[in-house]
N, C-alpha and C positions, 0 to 999 in steps of 0.2 A: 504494500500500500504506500501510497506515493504521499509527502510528507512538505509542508512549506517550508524552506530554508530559514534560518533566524533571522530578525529584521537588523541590517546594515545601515550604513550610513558613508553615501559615498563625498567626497571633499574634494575640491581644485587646488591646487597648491598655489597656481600662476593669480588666480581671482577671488579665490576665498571663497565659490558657491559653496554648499553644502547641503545634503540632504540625504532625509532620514526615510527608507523609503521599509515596509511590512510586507513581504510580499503574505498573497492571499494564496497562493496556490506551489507548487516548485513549475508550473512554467511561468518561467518569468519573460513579462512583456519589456520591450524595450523601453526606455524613456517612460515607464510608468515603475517597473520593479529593479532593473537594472541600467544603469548609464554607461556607454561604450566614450563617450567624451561628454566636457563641459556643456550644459545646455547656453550656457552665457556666454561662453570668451573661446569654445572651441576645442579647449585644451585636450588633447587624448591622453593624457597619463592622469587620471584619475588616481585616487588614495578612497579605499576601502576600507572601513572597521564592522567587524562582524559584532553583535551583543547578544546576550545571552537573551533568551525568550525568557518573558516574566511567568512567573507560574501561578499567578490568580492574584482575585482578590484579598482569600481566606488567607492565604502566605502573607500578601501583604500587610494587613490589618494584626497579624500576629509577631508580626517580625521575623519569619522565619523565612524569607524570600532574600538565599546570598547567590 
């Protein structure tokens, strides 16, 4: 069973865009889940950070969510 990737946050170095982007599904749509370049300035060396998927509410409210 096919599973969404955790939600990234891709960044420009040259312009500083940045964005946090969830995907909904693992195929990921272009320019909606995954960026190949800058949507501002162009740039194709993008910078990726993976995060961890949050694990609810109930974690969060309890503090058990590291």
């Amino acid at each position: 069973m096919p599973f969404p990737p955790p939600p990234m946050t891709f960044s420009c170095p040259k312009c500083g865009w940045r964005k946090r982007v969830q995907p909904a599904s693992d195929a990921l749509r272009l320019d909606l889940d995954w960026y190949a370049c800058c949507p501002k300035c162009g740039h194709d060396e993008l910078q990726m950070t993976q995060h961890s998927k949050p694990r609810g509410l109930l974690a969060w409210l309890t503090g058990r969510q590291r």
